[in-house]
C-alpha positions in Angstrom: 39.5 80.7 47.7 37.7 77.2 48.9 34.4 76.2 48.8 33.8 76.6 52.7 35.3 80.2 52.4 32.6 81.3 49.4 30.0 79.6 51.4 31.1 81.7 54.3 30.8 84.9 52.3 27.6 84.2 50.6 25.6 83.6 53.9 27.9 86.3 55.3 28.5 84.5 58.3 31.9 87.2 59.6 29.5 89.6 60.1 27.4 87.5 62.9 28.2 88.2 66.4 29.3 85.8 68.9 25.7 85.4 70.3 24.0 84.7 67.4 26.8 82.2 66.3 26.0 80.4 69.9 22.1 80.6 69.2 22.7 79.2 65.3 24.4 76.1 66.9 22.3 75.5 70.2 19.4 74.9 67.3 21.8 73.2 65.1 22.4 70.7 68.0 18.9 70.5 69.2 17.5 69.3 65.9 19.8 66.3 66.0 23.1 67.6 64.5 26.5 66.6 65.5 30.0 68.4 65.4 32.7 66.4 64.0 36.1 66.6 65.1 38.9 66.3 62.6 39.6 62.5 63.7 35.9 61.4 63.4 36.2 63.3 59.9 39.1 61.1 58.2 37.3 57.7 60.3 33.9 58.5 57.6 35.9 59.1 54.8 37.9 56.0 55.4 34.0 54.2 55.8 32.6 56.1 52.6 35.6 54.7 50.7 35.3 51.1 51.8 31.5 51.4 50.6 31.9 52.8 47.6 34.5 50.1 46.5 32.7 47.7 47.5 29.6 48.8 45.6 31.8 48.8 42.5 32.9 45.4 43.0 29.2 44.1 43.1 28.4 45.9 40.4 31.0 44.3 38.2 30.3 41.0 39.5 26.3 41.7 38.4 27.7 43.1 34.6 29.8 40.2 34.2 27.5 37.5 35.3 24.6 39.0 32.8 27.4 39.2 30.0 28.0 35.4 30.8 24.3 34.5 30.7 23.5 36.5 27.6 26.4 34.6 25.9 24.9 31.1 26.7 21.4 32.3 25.8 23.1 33.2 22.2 25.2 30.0 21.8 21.8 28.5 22.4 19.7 30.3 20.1 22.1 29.5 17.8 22.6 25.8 17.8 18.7 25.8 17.9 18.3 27.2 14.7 20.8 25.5 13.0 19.4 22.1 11.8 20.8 18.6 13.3 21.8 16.4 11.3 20.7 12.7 12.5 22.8 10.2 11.9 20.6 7.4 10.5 19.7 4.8 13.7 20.7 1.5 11.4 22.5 0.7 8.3 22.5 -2.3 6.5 25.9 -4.5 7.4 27.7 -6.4 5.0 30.4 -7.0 7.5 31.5 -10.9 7.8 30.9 -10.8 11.5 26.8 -9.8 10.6 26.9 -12.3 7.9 28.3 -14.7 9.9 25.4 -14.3 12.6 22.8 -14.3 10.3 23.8 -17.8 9.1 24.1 -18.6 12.3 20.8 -17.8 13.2 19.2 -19.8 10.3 20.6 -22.9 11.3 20.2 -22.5 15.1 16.1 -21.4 14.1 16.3 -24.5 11.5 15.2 -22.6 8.9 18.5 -23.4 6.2 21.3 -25.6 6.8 24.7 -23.8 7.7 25.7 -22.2 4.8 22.1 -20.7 3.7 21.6 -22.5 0.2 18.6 -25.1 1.4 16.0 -25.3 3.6 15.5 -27.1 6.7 12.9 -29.7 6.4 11.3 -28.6 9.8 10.8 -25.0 8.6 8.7 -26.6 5.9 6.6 -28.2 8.6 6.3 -25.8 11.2 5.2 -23.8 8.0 2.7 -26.3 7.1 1.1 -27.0 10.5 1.6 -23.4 12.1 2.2 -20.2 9.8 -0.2 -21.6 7.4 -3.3 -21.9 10.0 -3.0 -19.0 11.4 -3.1 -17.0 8.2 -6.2 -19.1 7.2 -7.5 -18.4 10.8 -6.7 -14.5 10.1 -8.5 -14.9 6.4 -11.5 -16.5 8.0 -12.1 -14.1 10.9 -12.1 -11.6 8.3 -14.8 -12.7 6.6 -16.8 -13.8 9.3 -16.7 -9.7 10.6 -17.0 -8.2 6.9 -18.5 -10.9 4.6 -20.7 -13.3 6.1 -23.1 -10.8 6.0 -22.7 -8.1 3.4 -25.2 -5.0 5.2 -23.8 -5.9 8.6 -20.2 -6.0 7.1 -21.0 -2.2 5.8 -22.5 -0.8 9.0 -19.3 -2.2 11.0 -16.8 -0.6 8.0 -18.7 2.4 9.4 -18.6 2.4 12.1 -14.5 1.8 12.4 -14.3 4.9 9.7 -15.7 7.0 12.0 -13.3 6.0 14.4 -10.1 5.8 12.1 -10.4 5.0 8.3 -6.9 3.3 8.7 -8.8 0.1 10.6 -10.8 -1.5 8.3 -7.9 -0.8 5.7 -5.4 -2.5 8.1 -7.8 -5.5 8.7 -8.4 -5.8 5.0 -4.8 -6.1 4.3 -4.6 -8.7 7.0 -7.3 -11.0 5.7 -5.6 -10.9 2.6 -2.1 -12.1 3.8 -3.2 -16.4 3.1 -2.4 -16.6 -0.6 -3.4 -20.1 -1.8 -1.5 -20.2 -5.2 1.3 -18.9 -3.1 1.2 -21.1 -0.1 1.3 -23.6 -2.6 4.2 -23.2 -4.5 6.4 -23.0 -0.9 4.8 -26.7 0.4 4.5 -28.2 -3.2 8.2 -29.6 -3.3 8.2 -30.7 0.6 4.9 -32.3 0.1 5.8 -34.5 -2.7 9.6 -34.6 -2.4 10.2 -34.3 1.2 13.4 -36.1 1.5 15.0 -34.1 -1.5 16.5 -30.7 -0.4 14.6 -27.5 -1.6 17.4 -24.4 -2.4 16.5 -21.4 -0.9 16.8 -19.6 -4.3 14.1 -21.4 -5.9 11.7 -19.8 -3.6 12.6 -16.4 -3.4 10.0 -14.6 -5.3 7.2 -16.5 -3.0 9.2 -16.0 0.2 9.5 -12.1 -0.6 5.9 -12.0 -1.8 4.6 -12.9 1.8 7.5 -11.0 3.4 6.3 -8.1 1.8 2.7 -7.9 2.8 3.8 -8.7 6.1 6.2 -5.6 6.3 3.4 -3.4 5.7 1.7 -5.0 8.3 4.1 -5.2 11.1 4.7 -1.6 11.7 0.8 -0.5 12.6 0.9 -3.9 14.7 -0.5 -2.0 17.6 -3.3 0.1 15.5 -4.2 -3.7 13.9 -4.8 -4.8 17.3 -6.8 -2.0 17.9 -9.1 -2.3 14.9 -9.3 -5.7 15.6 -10.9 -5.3 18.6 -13.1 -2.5 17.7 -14.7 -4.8 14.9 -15.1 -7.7 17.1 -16.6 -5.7 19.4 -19.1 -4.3 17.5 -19.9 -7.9 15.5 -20.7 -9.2 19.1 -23.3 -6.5 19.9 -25.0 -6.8 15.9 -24.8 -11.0 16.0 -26.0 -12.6 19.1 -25.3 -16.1 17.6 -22.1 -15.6 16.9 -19.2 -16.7 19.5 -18.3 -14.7 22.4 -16.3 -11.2 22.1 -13.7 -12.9 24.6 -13.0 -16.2 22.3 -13.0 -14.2 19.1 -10.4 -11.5 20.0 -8.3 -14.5 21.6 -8.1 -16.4 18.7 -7.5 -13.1 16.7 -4.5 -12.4 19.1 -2.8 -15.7 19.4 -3.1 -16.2 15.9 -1.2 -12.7 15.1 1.3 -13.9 17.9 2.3 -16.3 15.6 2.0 -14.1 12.6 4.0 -11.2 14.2 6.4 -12.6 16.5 7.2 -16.1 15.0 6.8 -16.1 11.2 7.8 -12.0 10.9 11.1 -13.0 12.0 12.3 -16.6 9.7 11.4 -14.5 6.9 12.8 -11.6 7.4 16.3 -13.9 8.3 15.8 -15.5 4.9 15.0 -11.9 3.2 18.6 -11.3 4.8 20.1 -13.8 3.0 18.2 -13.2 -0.1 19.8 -9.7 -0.6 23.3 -10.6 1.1 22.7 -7.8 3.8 21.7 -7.5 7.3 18.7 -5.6 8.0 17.7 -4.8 11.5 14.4 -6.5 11.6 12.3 -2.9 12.6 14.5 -0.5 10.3 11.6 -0.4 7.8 12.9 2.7 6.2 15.8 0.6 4.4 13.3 -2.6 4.2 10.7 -0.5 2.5 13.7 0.8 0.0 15.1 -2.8 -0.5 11.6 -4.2 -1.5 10.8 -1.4 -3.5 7.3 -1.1 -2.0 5.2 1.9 -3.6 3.0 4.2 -1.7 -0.3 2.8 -3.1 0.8 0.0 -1.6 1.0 1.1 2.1 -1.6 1.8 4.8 -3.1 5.6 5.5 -4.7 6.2 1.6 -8.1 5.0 2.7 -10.9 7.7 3.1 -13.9 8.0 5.5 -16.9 7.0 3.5 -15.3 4.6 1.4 -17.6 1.5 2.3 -20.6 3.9 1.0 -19.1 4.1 -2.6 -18.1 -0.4 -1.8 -21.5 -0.3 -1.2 -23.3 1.4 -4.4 -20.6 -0.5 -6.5 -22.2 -3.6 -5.2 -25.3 -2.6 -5.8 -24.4 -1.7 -8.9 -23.3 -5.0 -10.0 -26.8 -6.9 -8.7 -28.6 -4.3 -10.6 -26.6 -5.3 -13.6 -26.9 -9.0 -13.0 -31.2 -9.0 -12.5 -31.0 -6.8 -15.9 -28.9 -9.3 -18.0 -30.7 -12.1 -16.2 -34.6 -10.2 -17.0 -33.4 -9.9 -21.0 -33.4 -13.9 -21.1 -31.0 -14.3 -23.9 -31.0 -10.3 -25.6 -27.7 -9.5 -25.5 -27.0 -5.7 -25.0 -25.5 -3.4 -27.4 -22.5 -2.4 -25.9 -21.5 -5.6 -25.5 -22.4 -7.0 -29.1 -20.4 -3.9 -30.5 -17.7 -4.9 -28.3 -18.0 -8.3 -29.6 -17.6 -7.4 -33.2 -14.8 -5.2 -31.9 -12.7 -8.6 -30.7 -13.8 -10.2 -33.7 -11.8 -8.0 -36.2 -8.3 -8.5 -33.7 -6.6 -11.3 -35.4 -5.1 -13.5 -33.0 -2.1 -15.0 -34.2 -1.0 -11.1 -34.9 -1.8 -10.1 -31.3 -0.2 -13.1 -30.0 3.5 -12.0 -31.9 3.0 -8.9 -30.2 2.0 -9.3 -26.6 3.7 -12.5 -26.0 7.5 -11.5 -27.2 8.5 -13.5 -24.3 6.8 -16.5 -25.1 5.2 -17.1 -21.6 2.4 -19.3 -23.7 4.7 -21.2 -26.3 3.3 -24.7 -25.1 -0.5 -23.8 -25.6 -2.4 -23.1 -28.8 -4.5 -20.4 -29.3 -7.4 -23.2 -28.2 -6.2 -22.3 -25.0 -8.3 -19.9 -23.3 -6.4 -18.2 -20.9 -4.3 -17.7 -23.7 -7.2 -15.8 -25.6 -7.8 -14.0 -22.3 -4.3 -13.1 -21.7 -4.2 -11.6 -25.5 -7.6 -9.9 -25.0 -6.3 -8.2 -21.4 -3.6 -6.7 -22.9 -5.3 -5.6 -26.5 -7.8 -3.3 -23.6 -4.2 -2.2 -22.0 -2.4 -1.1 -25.1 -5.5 0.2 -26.4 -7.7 1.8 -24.4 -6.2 2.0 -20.9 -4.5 5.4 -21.8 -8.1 7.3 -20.9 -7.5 6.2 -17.3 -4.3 8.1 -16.8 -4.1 11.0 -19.5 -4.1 14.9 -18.6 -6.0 15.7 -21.8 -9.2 14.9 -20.0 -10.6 17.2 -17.8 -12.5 16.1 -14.4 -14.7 18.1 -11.9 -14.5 17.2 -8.3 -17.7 15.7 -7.0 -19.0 16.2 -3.8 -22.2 14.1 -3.5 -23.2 12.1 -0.8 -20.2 10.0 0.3 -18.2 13.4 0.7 -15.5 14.6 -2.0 -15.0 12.2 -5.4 -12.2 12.9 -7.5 -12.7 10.1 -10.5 -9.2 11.1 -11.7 -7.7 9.5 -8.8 -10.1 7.1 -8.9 -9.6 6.2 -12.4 -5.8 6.3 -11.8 -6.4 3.8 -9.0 -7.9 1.5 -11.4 -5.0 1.2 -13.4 -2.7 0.6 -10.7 -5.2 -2.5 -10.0 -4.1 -3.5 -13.1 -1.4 -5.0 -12.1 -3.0 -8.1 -10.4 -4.8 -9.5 -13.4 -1.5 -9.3 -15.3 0.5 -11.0 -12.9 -2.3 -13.6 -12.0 -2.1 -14.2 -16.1 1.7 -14.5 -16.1 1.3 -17.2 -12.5 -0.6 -19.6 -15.2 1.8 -19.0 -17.8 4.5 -20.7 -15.0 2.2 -22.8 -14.1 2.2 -24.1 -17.8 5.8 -24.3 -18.2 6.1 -26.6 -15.0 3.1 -28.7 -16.2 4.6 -29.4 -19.6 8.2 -29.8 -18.3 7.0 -32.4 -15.7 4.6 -34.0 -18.5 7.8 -34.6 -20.8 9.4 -36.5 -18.2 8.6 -40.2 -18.7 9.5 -42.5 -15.5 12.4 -44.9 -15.9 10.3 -48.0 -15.1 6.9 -49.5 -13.9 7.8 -49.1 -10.2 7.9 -45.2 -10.3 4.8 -45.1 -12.5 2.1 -44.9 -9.8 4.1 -42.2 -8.5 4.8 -40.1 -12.1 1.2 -40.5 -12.0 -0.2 -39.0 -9.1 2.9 -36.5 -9.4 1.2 -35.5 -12.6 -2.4 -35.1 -11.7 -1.2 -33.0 -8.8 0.5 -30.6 -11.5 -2.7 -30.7 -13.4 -5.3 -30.0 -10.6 -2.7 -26.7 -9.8 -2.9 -25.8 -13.7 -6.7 -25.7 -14.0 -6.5 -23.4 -10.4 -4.3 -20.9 -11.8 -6.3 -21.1 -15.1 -9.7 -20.5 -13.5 -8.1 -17.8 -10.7 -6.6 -16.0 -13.6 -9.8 -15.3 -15.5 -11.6 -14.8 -12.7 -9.0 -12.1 -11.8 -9.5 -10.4 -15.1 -12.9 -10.6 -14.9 -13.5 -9.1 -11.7 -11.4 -6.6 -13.2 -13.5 -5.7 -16.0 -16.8 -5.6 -13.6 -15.2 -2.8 -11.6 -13.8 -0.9 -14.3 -17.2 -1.2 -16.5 -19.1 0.2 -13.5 -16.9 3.2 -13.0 -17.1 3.9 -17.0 -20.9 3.8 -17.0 -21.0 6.6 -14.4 -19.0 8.6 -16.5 -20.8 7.9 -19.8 -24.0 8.5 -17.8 -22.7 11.9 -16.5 -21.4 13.0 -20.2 -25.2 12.2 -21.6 -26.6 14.5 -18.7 -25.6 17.4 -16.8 -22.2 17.1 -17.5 -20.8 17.0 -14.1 -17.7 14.9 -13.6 -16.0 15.9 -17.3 -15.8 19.0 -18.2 -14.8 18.5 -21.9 -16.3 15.8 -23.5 -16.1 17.0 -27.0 -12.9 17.3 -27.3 -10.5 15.1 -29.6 -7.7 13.4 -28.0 -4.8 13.5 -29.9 -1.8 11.4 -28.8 2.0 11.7 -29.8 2.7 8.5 -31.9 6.5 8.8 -31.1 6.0 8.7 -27.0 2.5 7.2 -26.4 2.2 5.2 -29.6 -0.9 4.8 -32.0 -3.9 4.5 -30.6 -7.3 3.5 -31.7 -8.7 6.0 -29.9 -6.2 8.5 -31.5 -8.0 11.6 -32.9 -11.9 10.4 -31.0 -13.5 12.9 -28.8 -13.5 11.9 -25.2 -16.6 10.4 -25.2 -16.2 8.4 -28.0 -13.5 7.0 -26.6 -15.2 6.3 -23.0 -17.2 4.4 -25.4 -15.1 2.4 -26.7 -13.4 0.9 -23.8 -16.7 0.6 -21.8 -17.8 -1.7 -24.8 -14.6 -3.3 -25.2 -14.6 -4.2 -21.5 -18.3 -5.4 -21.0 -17.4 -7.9 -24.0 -14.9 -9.2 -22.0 -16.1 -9.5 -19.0 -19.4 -11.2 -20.6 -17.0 -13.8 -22.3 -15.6 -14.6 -19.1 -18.4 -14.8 -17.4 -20.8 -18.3 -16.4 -21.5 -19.9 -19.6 -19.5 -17.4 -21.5 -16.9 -19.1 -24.0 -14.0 -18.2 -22.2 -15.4 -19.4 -19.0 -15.3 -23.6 -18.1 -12.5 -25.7 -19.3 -9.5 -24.5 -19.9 -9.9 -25.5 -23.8 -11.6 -25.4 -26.2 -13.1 -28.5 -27.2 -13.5 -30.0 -30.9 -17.7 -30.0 -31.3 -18.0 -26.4 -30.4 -15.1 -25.0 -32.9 -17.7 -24.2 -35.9 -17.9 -20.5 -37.4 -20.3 -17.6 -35.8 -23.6 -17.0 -37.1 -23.6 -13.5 -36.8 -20.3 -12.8 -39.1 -21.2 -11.6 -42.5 -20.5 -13.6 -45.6 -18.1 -11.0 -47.1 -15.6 -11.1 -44.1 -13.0 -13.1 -44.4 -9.9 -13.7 -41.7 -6.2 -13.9 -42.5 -5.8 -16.7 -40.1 -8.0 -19.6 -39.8 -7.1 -19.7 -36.0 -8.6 -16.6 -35.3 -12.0 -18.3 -36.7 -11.8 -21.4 -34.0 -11.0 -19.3 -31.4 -14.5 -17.4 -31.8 -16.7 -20.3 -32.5 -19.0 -20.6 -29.6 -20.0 -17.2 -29.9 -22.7 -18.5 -32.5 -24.8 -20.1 -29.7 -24.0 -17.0 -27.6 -25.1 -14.1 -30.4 
């Protein structure tokens, strides 16, 4: 039985009369309904069908086009998360063709001749009547903004640090780009032999000296000039008598034009040919690498509030200088025990030890810088190790400037280390030159006025280095003293910066070697090296006897008054060396 028939049954529509059939219909029709005939019956299916398989067909259109999409969504997710791998943008060429361009460039720029092995004699003067006034320009606008006058100086570092602390750090490492000992040794040979040709070799280490400040430099070159003009700006508005905004910050930009865009460039071209690469003159990632430039040596370490802590250092050091000048004579303790602490070194034994290389063999130990040299590196072997050793344990500060950590700071002073030695070993070659020159005697009386003036040229740059290198160690020894007396001061009161001063510091003899300070509490040993170092520094200072000529002379080698009769030295240099202490003690 079909559907239609067991619908029939159920509303049992065979037992309804013809009349109520007709009435069930009339209704049917008037509420809207329509009979079908068979034909009209199989033309809606036919529709119905055609509907249906197009709905089917959309709908696999829409599953198939998500199913697409959701694929690239997943590719993409995927080669998001995964990390790229960057080629590097440059790489140092060795090729021929590079090389080949390089020297090239050097002879079409007239910095070498073809082949790269000497100088062009123009370079030399374009160095000598460009490069070189500019960077004295750079050196002088500096201190006109920060030194000419000290509290003004301060109030604009202040200012800038509230800005960025990265300015005045910038503009600092700027000023200090003219190096006269430096600049020196690149003219010396074109001004005295300017028709002989200069090997690029010979000035490497000078060449690569400047080349390397300048690296450092060139890639904040935008936040320079923006420092720059922020100082100058704010100089103009303190100092009415000064020159114009407008002059000062076009001198300070055509003279960085020539810095940036002119020098920058011959020296990197002869760092090129220094290292027998090509370097892209920008890729400072691989310049930075070849140089071997640390980070305490690049911009972005300085800290708001570090021109207060400049400041009370200064302060610090008037102070000092009004006390030693109000004593009139006394010498102060810590220094006299320092003192008799140098006087028991024995010289000639010191001298075996620290100069293995025999930087000093042409000079006696009446030479100063000598003693100086000796002296510096008795406080480095000795005493330096409380600047960098774990045993110690420090308390960060927070006082007025902000946060003080002294271990950093302590550890920052013995990176600064590194200038006195090096400023100690520049005499040393100045030495060597002077006594090699001095040897050679001129041929006849026609090249004696010339050996002559030759000579006192050699001198004059002797007796600079001489006097630059104990003035580099003593400036050394103020800074260091000054940070030491904080600490001793803290250790005799509250105890706030080192938290053990008690304890004894015990050294491994096998990896840090035996020190004098080896089994001394930490405050003894504070001691020690704050003595040690105010001696120094008070020799080395005006009227001191390592200060003035570079000798010793005859009349003042006589023996101290303050030794005792029972002490007796090994070597009898050792008691010249210390005679002018007498009128000192």
């Amino acid at each position: 039985m079909g559907k239609l028939d067991k619908t029939k049954d159920n509303l049992k529509i065979t037992n309804l009369d013809d009349r109520l059939k007709k009435e069930l219909l009339d209704k049917f029709l008037k509420a809207g309904g329509k009979v079908l005939d068979e034909k009209q019956m199989r033309r809606m299916d036919a529709i119905d069908k055609n509907k249906k398989s197009r709905d089917k067909k959309k709908r696999l259109e829409e599953f198939n086009r998500r199913e697409k999409s959701g694929k690239k969504n997943a590719e993409a997710q995927k080669t998001s998360q995964q990390p790229k791998t960057l080629k590097p943008a440059y790489v140092p060429s060795e090729s021929f063709f590079e090389i080949f361009k390089l020297k090239l460039k050097l002879k079409f720029y007239r910095i070498t001749d073809w082949g790269g092995k000497s100088f062009n004699v123009k370079f030399f003067e374009t160095f000598n009547n460009l490069y070189v006034p500019s960077l004295l320009e750079v050196q002088m606008l500096y201190l006109e903004l920060f030194k000419k006058n000290l509290m003004n100086g301060y109030k604009i570092i202040d200012r800038l640090d509230k800005i960025k602390p990265i300015y005045y750090e910038l503009i600092e490492k700027a000023g200090n780009l003219y190096d006269k000992m430096n600049t020196d040794h690149i003219l010396e040979h074109f001004l005295f032999y300017r028709n002989v040709p200069k090997r690029t070799i010979e000035l490497k280490d000078e060449i690569v000296s400047l080349y390397k400040k300048l690296v450092v430099l060139v890639q904040f070159e935008n936040t320079l000039y923006d420092g720059i003009n922020f100082a100058i700006s704010i100089y103009s508005k303190s100092d009415k008598e000064t020159a114009s905004e407008s002059s000062l910050r076009r001198k300070a930009r055509n003279n960085f034009y020539i810095i940036f865009r002119k020098l920058y460039p011959r020296l990197h071209l002869l760092f090129c040919i220094y290292n027998g690469k090509f370097y892209y003159p920008y890729d400072f990632d691989n310049i930075i690498r070849a140089l071997s430039i640390p980070e305490s040596e690049k911009p972005g370490r300085r800290r708001a509030g570090q021109a207060l802590i400049d400041r009370e250092e200064e302060l610090a050091k008037d102070d000092a200088a009004k006390i030693a000048e109000d004593n009139s004579g006394e010498i102060p303790l810590p220094i006299r025990i320092g003192l008799s602490m140098m006087h028991k070194l024995d010289l000639e034994k010191m001298r075996r030890e620290y100069d293995k290389s025999k930087l000093f063999e042409f000079v006696g130990l009446n030479d100063k810088v000598l003693i100086t040299f000796l002296l510096f590196n008795e406080f480095d072997k000795e005493y330096s190790v409380i600047l960098t050793t774990n045993k110690i344990k420090y308390n960060v500060d927070f006082g007025a400037q902000g946060k003080s950590d002294y271990r950093i700071r302590l550890q920052d002073l013995y990176d600064e280390m590194r200038k006195p030695s090096e400023t100690l070993r520049a005499y040393s070659e100045e030495l060597e030159s002077y006594e090699k020159f001095r040897r050679e005697r001129p041929a006849d009386n026609t090249q004696y006025m010339d050996y002559t003036k030759r000579l006192e040229a050699v001198e004059k740059n002797r007796l600079i280095s001489g006097r630059n290198a104990r003035g580099s160690v003593k400036g050394y020894m103020d800074r260091l003293t000054a940070e030491l007396k904080v600490l001793i001061d803290d250790m005799d009161g509250v105890q706030k910066i080192i938290a053990n001063p008690q304890d004894i510091l015990e050294f491994d003899v096998h990896i840090e070697g035996d020190k004098k300070i080896n089994g001394r509490k930490i405050y003894e040993a504070f001691l020690f090296a704050f003595n040690f170092a105010a001696a120094l520094s008070y020799r080395l200072q005006s009227g001191g006897d390592l200060s003035g000529s570079i000798e010793f002379s005859e009349p003042d080698q006589k023996p101290p008054a303050d030794i005792p009769q029972n002490e007796t030295k090994t070597e009898t240099e050792s008691e010249s060396v210390l005679d002018e202490l007498n009128d000192l003690l």
